[in-house]
BAKELUM-41227 format. One record per residue: residue in three letters; z, y, x of N, C-alpha, C in turn. Coordinates in steps of 0.05 Angstrom, whole numbers, padded with zeros to 5 digits, always signed. Example, Ala and Ser with C-alpha at 12.3 -4.5 7.8 and 13.67 -1.06 7.14 Angstrom:
2
ALA+00156-00114+00264+00156-00090+00246+00156-00066+00264;SER+00142-00045+00257+00143-00021+00273+00157+00001+00258;
This chain:
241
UNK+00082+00084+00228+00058+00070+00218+00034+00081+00233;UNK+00009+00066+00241-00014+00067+00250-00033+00056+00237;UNK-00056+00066+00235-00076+00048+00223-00100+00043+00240;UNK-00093+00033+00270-00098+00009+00283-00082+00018+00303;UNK-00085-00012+00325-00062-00014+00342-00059+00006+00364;UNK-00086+00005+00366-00091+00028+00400-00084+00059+00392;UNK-00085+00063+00358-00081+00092+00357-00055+00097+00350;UNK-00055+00126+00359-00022+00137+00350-00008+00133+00328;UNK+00018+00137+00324+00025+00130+00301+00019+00167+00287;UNK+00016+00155+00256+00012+00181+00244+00034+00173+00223;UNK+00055+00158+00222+00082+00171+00209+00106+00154+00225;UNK+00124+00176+00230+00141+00174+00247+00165+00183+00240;UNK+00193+00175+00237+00218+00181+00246+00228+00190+00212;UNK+00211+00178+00192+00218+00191+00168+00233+00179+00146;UNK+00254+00195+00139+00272+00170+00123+00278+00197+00102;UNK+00269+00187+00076+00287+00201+00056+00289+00185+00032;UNK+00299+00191+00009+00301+00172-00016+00300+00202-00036;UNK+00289+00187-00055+00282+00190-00088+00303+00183-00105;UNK+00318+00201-00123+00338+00199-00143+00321+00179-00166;UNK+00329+00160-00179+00315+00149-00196+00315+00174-00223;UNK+00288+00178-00229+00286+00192-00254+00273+00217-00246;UNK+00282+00228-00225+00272+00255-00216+00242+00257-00206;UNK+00242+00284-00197+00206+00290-00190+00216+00303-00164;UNK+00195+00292-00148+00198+00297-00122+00169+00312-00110;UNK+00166+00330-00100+00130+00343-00083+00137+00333-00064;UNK+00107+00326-00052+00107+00323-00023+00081+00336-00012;UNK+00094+00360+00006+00071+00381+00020+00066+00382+00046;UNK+00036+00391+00047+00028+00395+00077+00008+00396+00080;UNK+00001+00403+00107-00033+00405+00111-00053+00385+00113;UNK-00065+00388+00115-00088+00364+00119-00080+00343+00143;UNK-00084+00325+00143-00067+00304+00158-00040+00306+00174;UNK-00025+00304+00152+00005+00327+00156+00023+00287+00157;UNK+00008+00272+00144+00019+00237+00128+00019+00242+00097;UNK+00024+00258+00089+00030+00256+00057+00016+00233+00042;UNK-00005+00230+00044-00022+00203+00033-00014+00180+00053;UNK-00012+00180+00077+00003+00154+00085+00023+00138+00082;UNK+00052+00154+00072+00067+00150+00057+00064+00137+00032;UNK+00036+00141+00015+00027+00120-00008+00017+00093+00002;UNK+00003+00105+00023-00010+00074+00026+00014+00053+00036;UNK+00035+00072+00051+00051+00047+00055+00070+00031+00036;UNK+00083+00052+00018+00088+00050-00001+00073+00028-00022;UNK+00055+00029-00020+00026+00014-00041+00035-00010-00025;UNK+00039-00015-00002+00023-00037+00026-00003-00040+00035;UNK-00020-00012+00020-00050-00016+00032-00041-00017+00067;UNK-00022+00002+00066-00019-00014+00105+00004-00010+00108;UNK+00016-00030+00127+00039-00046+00128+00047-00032+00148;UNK+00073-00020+00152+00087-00010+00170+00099-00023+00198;UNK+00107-00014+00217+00101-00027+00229+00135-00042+00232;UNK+00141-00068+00241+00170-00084+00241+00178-00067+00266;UNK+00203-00046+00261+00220-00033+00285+00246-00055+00283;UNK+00239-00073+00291+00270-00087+00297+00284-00090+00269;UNK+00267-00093+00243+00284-00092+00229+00297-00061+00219;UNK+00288-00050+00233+00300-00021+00224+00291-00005+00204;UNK+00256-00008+00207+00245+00007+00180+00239-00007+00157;UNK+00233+00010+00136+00236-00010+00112+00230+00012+00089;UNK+00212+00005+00068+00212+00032+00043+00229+00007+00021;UNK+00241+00025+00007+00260+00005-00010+00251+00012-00037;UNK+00247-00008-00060+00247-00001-00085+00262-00010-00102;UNK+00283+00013-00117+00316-00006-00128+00326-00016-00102;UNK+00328-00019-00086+00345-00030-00067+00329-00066-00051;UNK+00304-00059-00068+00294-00080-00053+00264-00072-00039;UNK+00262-00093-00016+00249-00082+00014+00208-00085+00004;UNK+00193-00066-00004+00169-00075-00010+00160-00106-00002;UNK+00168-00104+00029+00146-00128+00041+00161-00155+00027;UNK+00182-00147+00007+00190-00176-00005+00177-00179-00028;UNK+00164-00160-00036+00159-00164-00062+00125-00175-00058;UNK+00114-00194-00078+00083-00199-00083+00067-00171-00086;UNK+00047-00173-00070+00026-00150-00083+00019-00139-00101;UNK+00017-00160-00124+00017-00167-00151+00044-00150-00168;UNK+00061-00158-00159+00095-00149-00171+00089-00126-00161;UNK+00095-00116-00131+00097-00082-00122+00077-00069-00146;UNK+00047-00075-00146+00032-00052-00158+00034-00051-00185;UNK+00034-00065-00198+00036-00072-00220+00058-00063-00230;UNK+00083-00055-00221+00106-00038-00234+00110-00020-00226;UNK+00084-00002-00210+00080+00023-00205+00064+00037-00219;UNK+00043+00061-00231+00026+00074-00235+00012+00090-00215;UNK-00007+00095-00206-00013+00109-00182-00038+00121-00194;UNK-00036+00150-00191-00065+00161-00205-00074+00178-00172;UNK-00102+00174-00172-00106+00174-00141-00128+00205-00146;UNK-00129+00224-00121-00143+00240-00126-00175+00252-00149;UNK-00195+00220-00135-00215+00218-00151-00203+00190-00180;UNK-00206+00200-00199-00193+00179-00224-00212+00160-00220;UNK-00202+00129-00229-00217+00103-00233-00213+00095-00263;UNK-00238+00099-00270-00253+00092-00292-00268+00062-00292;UNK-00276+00048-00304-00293+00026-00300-00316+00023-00335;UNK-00341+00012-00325-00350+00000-00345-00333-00021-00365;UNK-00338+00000-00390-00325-00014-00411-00314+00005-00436;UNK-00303-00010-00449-00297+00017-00478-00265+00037-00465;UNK-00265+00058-00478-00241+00067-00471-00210+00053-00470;UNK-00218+00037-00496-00199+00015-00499-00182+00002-00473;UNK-00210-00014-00471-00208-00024-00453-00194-00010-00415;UNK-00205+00015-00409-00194+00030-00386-00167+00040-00396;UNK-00159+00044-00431-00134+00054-00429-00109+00029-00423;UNK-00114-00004-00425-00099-00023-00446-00112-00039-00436;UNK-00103-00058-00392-00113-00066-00391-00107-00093-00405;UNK-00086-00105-00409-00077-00125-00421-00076-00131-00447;UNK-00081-00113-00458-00089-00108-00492-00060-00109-00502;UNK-00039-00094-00495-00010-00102-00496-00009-00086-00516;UNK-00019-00053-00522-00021-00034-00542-00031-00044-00566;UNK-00017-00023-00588-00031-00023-00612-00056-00006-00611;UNK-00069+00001-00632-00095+00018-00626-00071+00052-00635;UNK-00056+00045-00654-00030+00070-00658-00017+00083-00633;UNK-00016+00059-00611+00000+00069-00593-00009+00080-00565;UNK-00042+00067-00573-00068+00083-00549-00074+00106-00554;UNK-00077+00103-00582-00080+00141-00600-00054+00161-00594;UNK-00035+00148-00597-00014+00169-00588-00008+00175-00565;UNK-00015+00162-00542-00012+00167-00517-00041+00185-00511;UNK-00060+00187-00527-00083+00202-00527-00081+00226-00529;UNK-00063+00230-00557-00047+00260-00564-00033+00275-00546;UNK-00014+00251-00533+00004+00261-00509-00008+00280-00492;UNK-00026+00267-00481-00039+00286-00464-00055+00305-00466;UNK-00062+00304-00501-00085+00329-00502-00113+00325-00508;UNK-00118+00290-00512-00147+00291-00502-00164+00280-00539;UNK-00144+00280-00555-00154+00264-00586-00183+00286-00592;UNK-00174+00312-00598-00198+00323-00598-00212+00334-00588;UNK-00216+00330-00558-00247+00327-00549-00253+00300-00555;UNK-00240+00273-00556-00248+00249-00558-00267+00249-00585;UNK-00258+00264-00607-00270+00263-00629-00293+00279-00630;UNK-00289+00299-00624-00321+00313-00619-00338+00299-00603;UNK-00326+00287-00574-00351+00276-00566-00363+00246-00576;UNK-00349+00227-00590-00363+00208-00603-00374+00219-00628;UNK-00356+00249-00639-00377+00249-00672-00404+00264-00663;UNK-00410+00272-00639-00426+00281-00632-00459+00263-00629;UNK-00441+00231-00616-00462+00215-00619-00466+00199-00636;UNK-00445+00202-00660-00452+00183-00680-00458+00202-00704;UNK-00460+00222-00706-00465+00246-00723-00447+00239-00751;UNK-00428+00220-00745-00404+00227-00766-00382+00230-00752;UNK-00351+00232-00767-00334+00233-00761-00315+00208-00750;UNK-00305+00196-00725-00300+00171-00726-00269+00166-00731;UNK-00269+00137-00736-00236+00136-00734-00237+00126-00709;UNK-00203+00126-00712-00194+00112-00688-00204+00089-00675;UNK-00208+00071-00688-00217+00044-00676-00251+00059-00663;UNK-00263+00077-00678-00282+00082-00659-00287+00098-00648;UNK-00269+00113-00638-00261+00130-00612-00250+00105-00596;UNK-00242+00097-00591-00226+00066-00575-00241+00048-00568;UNK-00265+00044-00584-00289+00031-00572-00313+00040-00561;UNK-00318+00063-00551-00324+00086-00552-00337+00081-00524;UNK-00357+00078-00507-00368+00065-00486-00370+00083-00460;UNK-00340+00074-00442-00343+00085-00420-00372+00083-00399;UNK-00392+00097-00387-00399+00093-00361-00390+00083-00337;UNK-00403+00073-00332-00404+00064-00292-00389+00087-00280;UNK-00358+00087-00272-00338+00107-00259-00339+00131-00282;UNK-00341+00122-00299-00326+00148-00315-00354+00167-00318;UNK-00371+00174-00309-00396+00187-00307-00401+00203-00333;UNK-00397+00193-00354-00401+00208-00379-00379+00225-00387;UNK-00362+00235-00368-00327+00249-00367-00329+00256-00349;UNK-00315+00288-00350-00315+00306-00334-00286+00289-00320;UNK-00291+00308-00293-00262+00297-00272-00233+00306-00288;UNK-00235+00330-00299-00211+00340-00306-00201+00315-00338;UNK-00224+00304-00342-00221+00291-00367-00214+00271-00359;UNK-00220+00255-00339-00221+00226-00326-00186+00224-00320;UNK-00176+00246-00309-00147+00252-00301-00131+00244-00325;UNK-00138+00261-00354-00122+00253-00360-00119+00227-00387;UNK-00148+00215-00381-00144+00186-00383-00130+00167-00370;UNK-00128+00176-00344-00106+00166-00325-00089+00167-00332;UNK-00080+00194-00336-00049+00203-00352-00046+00183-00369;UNK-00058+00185-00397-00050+00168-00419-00050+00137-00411;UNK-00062+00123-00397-00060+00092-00389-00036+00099-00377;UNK-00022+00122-00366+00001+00114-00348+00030+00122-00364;UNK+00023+00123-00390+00043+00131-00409+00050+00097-00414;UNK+00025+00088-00424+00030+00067-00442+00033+00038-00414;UNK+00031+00048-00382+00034+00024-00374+00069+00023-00377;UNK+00077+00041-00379+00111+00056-00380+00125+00041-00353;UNK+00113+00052-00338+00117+00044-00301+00147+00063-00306;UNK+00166+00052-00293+00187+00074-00275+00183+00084-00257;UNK+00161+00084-00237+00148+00102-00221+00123+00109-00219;UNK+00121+00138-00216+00085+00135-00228+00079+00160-00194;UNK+00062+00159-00182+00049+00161-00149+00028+00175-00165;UNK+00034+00212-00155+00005+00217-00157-00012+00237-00138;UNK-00021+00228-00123-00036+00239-00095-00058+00261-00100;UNK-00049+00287-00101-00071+00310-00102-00091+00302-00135;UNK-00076+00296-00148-00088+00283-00173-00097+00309-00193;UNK-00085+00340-00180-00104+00358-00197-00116+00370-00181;UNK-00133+00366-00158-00143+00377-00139-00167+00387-00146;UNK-00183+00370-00168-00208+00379-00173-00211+00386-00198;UNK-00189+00387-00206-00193+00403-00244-00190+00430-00247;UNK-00189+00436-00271-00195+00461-00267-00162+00475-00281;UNK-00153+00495-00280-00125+00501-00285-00120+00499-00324;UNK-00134+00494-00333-00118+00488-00360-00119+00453-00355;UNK-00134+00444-00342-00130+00416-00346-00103+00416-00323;UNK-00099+00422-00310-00081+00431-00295-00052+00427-00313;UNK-00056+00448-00317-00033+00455-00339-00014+00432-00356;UNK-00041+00425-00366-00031+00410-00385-00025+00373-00378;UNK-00031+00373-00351-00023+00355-00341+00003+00357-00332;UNK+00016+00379-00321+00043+00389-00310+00061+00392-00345;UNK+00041+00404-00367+00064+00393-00391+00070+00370-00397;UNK+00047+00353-00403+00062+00319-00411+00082+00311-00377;UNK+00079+00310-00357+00093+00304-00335+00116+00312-00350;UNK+00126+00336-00362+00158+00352-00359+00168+00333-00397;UNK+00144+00326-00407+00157+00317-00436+00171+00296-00423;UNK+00184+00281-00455+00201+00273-00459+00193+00234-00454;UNK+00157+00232-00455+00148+00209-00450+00155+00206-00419;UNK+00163+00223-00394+00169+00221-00371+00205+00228-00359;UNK+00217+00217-00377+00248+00235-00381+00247+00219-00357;UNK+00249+00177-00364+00266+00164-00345+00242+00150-00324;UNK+00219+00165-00320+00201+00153-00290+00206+00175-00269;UNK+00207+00157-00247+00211+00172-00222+00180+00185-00213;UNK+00185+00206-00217+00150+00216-00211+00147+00229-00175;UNK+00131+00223-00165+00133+00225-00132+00102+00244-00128;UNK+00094+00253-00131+00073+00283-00129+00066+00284-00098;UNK+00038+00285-00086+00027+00295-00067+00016+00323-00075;UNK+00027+00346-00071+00013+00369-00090-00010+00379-00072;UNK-00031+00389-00087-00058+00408-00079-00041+00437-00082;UNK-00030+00445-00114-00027+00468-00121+00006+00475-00116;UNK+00019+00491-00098+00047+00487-00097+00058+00496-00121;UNK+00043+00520-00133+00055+00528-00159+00067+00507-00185;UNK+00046+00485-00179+00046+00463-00200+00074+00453-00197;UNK+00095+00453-00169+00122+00435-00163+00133+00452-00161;UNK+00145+00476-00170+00165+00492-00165+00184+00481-00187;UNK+00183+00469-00199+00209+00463-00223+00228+00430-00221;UNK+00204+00423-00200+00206+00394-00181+00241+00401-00170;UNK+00255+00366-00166+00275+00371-00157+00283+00372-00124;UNK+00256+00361-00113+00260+00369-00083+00236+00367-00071;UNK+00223+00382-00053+00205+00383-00043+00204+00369-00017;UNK+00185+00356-00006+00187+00347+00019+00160+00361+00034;UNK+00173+00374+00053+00145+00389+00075+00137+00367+00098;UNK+00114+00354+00101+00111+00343+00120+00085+00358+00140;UNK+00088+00353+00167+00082+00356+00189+00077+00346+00213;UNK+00050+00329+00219+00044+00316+00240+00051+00289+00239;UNK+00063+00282+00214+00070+00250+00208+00099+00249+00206;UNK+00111+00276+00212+00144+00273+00213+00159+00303+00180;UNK+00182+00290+00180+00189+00315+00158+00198+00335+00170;UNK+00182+00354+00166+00196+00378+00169+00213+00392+00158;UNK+00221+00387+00127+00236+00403+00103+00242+00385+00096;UNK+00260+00379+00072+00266+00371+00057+00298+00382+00033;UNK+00282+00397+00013+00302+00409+00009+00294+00425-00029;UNK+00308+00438-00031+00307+00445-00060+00281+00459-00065;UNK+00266+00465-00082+00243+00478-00089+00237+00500-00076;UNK+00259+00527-00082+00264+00552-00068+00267+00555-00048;UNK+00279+00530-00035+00285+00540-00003+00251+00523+00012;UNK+00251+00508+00008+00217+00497+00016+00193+00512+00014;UNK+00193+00529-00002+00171+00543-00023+00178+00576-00001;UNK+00197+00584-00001+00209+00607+00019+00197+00601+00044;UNK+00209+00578+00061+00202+00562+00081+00169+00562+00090;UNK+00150+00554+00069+00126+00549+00069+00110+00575+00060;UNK+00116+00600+00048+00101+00623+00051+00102+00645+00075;UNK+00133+00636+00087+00136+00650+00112+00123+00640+00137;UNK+00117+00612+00140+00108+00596+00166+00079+00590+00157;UNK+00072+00590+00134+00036+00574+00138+00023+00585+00119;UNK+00032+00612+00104+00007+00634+00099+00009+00654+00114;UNK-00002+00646+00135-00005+00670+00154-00045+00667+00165;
């Protein structure tokens, strides 16, 4: 893949597959592909036709067959900086209004976030709120009135309740701080994530050591690919130096 014609390719020669259900890292340095692999994956850019030879498959079928619409839409992708929009929380958790207000609140819990939600609306309404008004509860323009580590894991909880079988998440604790950290790596390991295939670009390697395979990438090509221990071995001996 290239992202235009005259320039080099920046992913090359790379073929691996994902167990359905499992958690997979994908590591490396700064323009190593790790994020290119999403975009192609996504189809923000289209790989290039080798004769028919390349191809990312989902279930056994070829992305570029699927609508734009269909591919994203039965994915979750929580992207480094979180996307928030003007509107009630409701609304950013439930875009379809498919949830109960029971089942926005409990995916709320999931992650951790019910009580700061409650302190910070009883804060501006100087009572105690219920549910329905924590849920209507008036996001800012990008999230602005939410810290990043908080914005994450509003992400999180919309990506409980979209109940994707694959959920894409690119350096998505890069800018939090280690208990939000944390507690993002606990709901990942519960029981709300038994049967999604979770696919991780990690910032923190510590965060994927319990991951079932790691992928090391390098210059657009794989260098590793292999169990936690032997990757993690692999990667303290060659690139903390």
């Amino acid at each position: 893949m290239r992202y235009r014609e005259e320039q080099d390719l920046v992913i090359r020669n790379v073929t691996f597959s994902v167990a359905p259900g499992s958690k997979c890292a994908i590591i490396g340095r700064t323009a190593s592909g790790k994020s290119s692999l999403f975009n192609c994956l996504l189809r923000f850019q289209e790989i290039e036709n080798d004769n028919n030879n390349s191809g990312i498959y989902l279930n056994g079928t070829d992305v570029r067959d699927l609508s734009l619409h269909a591919l994203r839409t039965s994915i979750s992708f929580i992207p480094q900086s979180p996307v928030l929009f003007l509107g009630t929380l409701r609304e950013n958790l439930d875009f379809n209004n498919s949830n109960s207000d029971e089942e926005i609140w409990s995916a709320i819990e999931q992650v951790g976030l019910s009580e700061l939600l409650e302190r910070k609306v009883c804060k501006e309404s100087q009572s105690m709120p219920n549910i329905k008004e924590i849920l209507d509860y008036s996001i800012s323009e990008n999230g602005s009135n939410f810290s990043c580590g908080e914005k994450q894991l509003i992400c999180l909880a919309r990506s409980i309740l979209k109940k994707s079988k694959l959920l894409l998440m690119d350096e998505a604790t890069a800018n939090v701080d280690s208990f939000t950290d944390s507690q993002i790596q606990k709901t990942l390991r519960g029981p709300l994530f038994n049967n999604c295939t979770i696919i991780t670009i990690a910032h923190r390697i510590e965060t994927v050591k319990d991951y079932d395979r790691i992928i090391l990438m390098k210059l657009g090509e794989i260098e590793m690919n292999d169990t936690p221990s032997q990757v993690l071995q692999y990667y303290v001996e060659n690139y903390n130096q």
